[in-house]
PATIRO-496199 format. One record per residue: x, y, z of N, C-alpha, C in turn; residue in one letter. Coordinates in steps of 0.1 Angstrom, whole numbers, plus 5000, padded with zeros to 4 digits. Example, Ala and Ser with C-alpha at 12.3 -4.5 7.8 and 13.67 -1.06 7.14 Angstrom:
2
513249435078512349555078513249675078A512849785071513749895071512950005079S
***
This chain:
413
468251944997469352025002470751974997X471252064993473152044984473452004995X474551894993475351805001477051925001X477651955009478452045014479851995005X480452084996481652024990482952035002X483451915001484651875012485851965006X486552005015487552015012489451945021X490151925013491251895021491851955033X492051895045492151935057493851915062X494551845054495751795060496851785051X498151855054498751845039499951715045X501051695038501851635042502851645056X502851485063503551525070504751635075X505551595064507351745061506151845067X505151895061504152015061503552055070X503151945078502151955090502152025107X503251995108503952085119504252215120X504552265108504752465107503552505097X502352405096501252485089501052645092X501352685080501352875081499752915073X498252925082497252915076497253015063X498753165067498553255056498753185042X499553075044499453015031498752885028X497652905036496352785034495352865037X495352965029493953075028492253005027X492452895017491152835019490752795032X491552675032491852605047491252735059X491952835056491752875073490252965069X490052975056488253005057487252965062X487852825054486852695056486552695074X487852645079487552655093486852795103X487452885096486552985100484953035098X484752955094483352965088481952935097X482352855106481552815114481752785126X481152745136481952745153483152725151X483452785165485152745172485252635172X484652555172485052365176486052345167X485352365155485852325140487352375141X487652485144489552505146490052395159X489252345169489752285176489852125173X489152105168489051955161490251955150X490352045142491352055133492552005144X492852105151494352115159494251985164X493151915170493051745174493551685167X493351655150493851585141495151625138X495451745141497251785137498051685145X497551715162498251675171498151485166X497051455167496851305167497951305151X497451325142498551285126499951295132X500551415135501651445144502451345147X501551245162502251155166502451025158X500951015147501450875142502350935127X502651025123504251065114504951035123X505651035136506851055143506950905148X506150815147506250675154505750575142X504950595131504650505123505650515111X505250485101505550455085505050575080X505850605068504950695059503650665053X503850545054502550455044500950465055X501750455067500450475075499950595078X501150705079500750855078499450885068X499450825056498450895049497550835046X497750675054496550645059495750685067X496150695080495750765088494850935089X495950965080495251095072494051075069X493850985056493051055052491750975058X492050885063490550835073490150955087X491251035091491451125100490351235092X491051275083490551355074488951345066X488251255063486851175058486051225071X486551165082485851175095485351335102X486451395099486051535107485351575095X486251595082484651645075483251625072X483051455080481851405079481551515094X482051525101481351585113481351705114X481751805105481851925102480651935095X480751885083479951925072478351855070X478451725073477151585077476251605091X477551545100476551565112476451665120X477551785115477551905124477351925138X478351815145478051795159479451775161X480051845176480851755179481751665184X482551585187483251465186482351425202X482851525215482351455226480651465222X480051455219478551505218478351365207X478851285199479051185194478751065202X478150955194477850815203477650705200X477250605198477350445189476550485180X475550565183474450545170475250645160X475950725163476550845152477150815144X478250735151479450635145479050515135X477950455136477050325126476850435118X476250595119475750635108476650645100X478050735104479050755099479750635089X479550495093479950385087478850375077X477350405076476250405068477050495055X477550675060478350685050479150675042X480050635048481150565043480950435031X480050385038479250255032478950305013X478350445013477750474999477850675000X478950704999479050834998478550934988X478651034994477951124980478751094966X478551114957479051134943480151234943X479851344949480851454945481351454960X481851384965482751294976483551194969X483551164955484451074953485451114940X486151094940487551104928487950974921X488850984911488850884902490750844899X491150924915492550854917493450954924X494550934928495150944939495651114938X494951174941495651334929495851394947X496851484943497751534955496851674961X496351684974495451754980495651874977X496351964980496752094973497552064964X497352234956497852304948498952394950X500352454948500652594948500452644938X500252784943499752874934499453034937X500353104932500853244937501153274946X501953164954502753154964501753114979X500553084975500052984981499252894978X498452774990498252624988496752664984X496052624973494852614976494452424973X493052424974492652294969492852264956X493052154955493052064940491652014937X491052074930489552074923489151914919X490751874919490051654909489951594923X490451674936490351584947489451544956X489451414962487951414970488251294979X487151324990487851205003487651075001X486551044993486950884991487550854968X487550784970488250744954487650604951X487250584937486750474934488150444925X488350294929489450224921488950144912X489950194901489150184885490150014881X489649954874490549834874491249884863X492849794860493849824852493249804842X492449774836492049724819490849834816X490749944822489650024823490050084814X489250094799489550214785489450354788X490550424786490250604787489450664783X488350614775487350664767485650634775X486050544785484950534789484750594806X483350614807483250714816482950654833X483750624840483350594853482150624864X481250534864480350544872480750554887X480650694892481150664907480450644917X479250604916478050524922478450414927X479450364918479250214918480450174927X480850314936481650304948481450224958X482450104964481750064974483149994981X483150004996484650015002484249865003X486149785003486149645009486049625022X485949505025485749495043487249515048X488449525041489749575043489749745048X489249795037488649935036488149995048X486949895049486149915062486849915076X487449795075488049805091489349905092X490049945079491150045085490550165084X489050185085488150305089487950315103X487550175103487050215119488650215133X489950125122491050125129491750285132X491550385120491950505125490850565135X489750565133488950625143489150585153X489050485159489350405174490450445178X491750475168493150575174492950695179X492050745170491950875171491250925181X490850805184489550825202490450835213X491250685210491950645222493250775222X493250845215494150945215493951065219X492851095219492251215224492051195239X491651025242491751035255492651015262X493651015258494750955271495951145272X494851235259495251355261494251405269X493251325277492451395285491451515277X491351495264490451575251489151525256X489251435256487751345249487751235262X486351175266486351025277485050935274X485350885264485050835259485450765242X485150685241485050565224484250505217X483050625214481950515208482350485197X483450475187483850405174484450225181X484850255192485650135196483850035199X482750095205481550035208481049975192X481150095186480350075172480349965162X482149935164482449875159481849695152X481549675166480849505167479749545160X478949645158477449665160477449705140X478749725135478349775118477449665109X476849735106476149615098476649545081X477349665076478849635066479449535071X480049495081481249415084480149285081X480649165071480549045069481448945073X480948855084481748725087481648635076X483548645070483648595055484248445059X483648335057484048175057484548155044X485048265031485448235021486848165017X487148095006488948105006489348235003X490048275013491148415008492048384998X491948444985492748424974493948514976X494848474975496448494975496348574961X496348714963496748804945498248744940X498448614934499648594930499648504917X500848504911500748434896500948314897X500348174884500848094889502348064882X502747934882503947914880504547934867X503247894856503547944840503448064842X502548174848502748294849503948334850X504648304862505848364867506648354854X507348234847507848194840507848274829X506648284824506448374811507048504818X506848594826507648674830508948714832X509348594841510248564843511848564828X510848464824511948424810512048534804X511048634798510348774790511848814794X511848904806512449004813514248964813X514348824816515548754809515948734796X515148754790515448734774516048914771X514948984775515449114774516649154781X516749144791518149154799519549114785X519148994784520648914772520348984761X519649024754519849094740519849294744X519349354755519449494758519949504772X520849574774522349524788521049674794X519949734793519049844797518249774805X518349674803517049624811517849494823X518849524827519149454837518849494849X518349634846517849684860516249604864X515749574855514349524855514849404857X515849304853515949184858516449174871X516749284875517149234893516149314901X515449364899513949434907513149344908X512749284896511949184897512349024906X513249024900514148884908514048904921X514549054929514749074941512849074945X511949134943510849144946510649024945X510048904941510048774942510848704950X512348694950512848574956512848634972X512848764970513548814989511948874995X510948844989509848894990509649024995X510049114988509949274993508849314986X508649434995507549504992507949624986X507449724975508249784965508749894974X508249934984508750064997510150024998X510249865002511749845009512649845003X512449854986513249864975513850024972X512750104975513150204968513450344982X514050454978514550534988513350654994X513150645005512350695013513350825022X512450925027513151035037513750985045X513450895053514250805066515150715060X515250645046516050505047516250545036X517850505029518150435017518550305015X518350235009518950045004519850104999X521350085003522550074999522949934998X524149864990524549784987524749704999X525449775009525949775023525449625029X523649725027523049645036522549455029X523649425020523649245012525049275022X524549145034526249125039526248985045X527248935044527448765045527848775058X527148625069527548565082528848525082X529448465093530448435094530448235089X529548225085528848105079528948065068X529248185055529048205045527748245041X526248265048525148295048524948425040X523948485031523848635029522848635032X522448795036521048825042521149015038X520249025035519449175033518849215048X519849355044518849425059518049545055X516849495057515449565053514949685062X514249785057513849885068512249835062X511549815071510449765066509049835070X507849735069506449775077506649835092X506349925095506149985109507149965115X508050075108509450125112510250025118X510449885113510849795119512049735106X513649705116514249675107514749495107X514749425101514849295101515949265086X516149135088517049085078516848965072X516848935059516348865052516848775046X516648635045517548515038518148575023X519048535023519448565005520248435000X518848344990519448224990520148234976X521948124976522348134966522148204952X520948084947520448124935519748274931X519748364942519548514936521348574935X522148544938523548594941524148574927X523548514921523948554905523448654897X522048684904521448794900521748894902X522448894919523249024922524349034915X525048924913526448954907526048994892X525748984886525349014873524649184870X523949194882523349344880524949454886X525449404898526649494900527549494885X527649384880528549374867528249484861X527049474858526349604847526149734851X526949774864526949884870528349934874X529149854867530649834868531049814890X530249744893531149724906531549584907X532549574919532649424922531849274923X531749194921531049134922530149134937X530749104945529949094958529949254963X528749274972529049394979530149374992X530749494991531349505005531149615021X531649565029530549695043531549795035X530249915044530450035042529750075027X529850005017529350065001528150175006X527950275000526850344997526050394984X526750284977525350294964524350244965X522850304962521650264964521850094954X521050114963520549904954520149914940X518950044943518550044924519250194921X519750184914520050364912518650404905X518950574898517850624894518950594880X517650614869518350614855518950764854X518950864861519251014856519251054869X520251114876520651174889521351084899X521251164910522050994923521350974934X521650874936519950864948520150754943X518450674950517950554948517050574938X516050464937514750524928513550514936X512250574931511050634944510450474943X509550444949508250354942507850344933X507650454929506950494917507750464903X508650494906509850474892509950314890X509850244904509750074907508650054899X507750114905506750034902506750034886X506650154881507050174864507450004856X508650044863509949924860509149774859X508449774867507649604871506049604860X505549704861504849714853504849714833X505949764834506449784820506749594815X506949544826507249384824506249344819X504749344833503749284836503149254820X503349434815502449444803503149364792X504149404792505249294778504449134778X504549104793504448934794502748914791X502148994795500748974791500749004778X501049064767500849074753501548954746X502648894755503348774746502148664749X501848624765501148534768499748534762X499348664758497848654749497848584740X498948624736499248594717499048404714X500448354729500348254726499148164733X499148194748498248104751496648144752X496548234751495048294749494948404765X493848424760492948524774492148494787X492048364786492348274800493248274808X494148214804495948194811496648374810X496748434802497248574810496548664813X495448644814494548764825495048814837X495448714846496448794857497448894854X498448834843498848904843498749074843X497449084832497049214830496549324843X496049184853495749224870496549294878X497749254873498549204887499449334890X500049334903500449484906501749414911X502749504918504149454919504049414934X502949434937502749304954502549144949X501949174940501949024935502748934935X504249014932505448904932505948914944X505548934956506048934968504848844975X503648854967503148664973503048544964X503748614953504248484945505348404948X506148474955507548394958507248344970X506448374981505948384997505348204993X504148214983503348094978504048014973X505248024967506147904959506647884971X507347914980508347854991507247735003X505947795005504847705011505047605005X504747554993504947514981505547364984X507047444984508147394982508647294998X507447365006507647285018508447375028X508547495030509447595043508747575050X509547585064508747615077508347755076X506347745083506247875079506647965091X507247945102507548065109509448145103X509948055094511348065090510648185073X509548105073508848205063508248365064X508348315078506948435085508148555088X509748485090510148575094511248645081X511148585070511648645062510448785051X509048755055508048835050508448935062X508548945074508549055080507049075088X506248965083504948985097504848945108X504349045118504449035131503648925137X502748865127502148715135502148635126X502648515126502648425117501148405111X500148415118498748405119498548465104X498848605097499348665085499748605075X500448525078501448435072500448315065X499948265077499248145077498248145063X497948285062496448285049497448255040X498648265035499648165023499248045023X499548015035499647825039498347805038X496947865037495747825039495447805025X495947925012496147925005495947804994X497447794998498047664993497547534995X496847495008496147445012494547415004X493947544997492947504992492647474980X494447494970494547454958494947294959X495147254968495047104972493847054969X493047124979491747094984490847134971X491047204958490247214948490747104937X492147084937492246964929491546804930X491746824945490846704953489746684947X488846774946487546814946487346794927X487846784921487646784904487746634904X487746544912486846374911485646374910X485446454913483646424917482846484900X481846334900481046314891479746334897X479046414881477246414883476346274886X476946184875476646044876477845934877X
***
């Protein structure tokens, strides 16, 4: 029996609220196609998405999505049952699929759920609910096996973390009474109790350096790439994550927000993970980075309150710049420093770099400060996590490159 092609159920938050089905003609087929439930379960996930757009992050929005979104079409299309009629054993199966999904259930990268098209949305043909992630060194010529799909235990649990929302949400709307995903949970047979070292995705210190100096060297001979020297700097020394950098619907980073205590202190005020705003040490030694990049933007040296120019501008228009344009920016580095570092030290020593994504320099700088000896809750509070416990896997980190040097005494005989 053909396994049922999925289609996309949920468009963008901005979108989700005045869904007009006349211009999601597929959409309201699809749903119409088979019992009533299926329109009612839909409207369940509007309302549930709904609330966590109005109270979370963007970033969790389309998380939530699209685990929201996997789920009903597994129960639409898979188990054809619904949600209260569900039970621990349904939910393990549902993790069974998730576990190893159909083939033509999976896509080969992040492609945008609809289409417009003659003035309305239909589906995007490359898209599909789960995605195999292809590593950065992957040749365009060769052909991805998407078999060889298989979620992390990260993966896993922010599976069973939106379903368990989506329970406890249905019930406190009095929908649903019951949570067999919250039962299920303990009982998956995927989830691995891992006693491994958790590896810190970050560069080591020659790494950074080669980078580091690269992106500096360019800065002093092309006045173009100063913007790349203070993205990078700022992503490392103030450990941001590339969201907090760049302009979002709810926030822009304006200048504004670099403002000095009555101490002479400076601190960044960040809009951060789950809509939470905090402020951030800004030690000396990056203040020449700022002063140097405002230079090259013709403003004053220091910022002053009130400023409203974005932190990074865009190269062409006014605004900030997206992520994406960030991310560009950091990447265009990553790759320069890995082709110099091949050349000279071989393919041992710059392989990270070729790995490495622009989170990396926000637990590279997190790991040098452990390092360096910070207290880690003075740590904990300049990362922005809500339990130092988060924090701690740095310090454990750090801890085991101790504990591996230690360990290089030991002889066969």
């Amino acid at each position: 029996m053909a396994i049922p092609k999925p289609v996309p159920l949920y468009p963008t938050y901005a979108d989700l609220k005045d869904v007009n089905f006349d211009e999601y003609p597929q959409l309201q087929q699809f749903l119409n196609s088979s019992d009533k439930w299926w329109l009612k379960h839909w409207n369940w996930g509007q309302e549930f998405l709904s609330y966590i757009g109005r109270n979370k992050s963007e970033h969790t929005y389309i998380r939530f999505r699209n685990e929201t979104e996997r789920f009903l079409l597994w129960v639409f299309l898979i188990k054809q049952m619904p949600m209260d009629q569900l039970r621990k054993a349904d939910i393990l199966e549902y993790a069974d699929f998730c576990w190893k999904p159909p083939v033509s259930w999976i896509c080969l990268a992040n492609y945008e759920k609809f289409v417009f098209h003659n003035g309305a949305y239909s589906q995007n043909k490359q898209w599909a609910p789960f995605r195999l992630k292809l590593p950065k060194n992957t040749k365009h010529e060769e052909a991805p096996d998407r078999k060889k799909y298989k979620p992390s235990q990260q993966t896993l649990t922010a599976t069973f973390t939106a379903i368990i929302a989506f329970y406890k949400y249905l019930m406190n709307e009095e929908y649903l009474y019951g949570n067999p995903a919250q039962i299920a949970k303990g009982d998956c047979r995927h989830f691995i109790k891992d006693a491994q070292i958790k590896e810190v995705r970050r560069l080591n210190d020659e790494q950074w350096q080669y980078m580091f100096e690269l992106v500096l060297k360019l800065a002093n001979r092309d006045r173009l790439y100063e913007r790349s020297l203070f993205v990078i700097a700022a992503l490392k020394t103030l450990f941001l994550r590339i969201s907090e950098l760049s302009e979002r619907p709810s926030w822009t980073p304006t200048m504004s927000h670099f403002w000095e205590d009555s101490d002479g202190n400076w601190w960044l005020k960040v809009f951060g993970k789950g809509r939470k705003i905090r402020d951030i040490t800004v030690p000396p030694n990056f203040i020449d980075y700022l002063k140097r990049y405002r230079e090259y933007r013709g403003l004053t040296p220091l910022p002053a309150p009130g400023e409203n120019q974005p932190i990074v501008e865009k190269i062409r228009g006014q605004g900030g710049m997206t992520s994406r344009q960030l991310t560009r920016i950091v990447q265009d580095i990553f790759d320069k420093a890995y082709e110099q570092m091949l050349e000279v030290e071989g393919e041992d020593k710059a392989r990270k770099l070729k790995e490495a994504s622009t989170h990396w320099l926000r637990h590279t700088g997190a790991s040098m400060e452990i390092e360096r000896g910070r207290a880690l809750k003075d740590l904990s509070e300049d990362l922005g996590h809500s339990s130092m416990a988060t924090t701690d896997t740095i310090y454990v980190q750090t801890e085991n490159r101790i504990r591996a040097k230690s360990g290089k005494g030991r002889k066969v005989n």
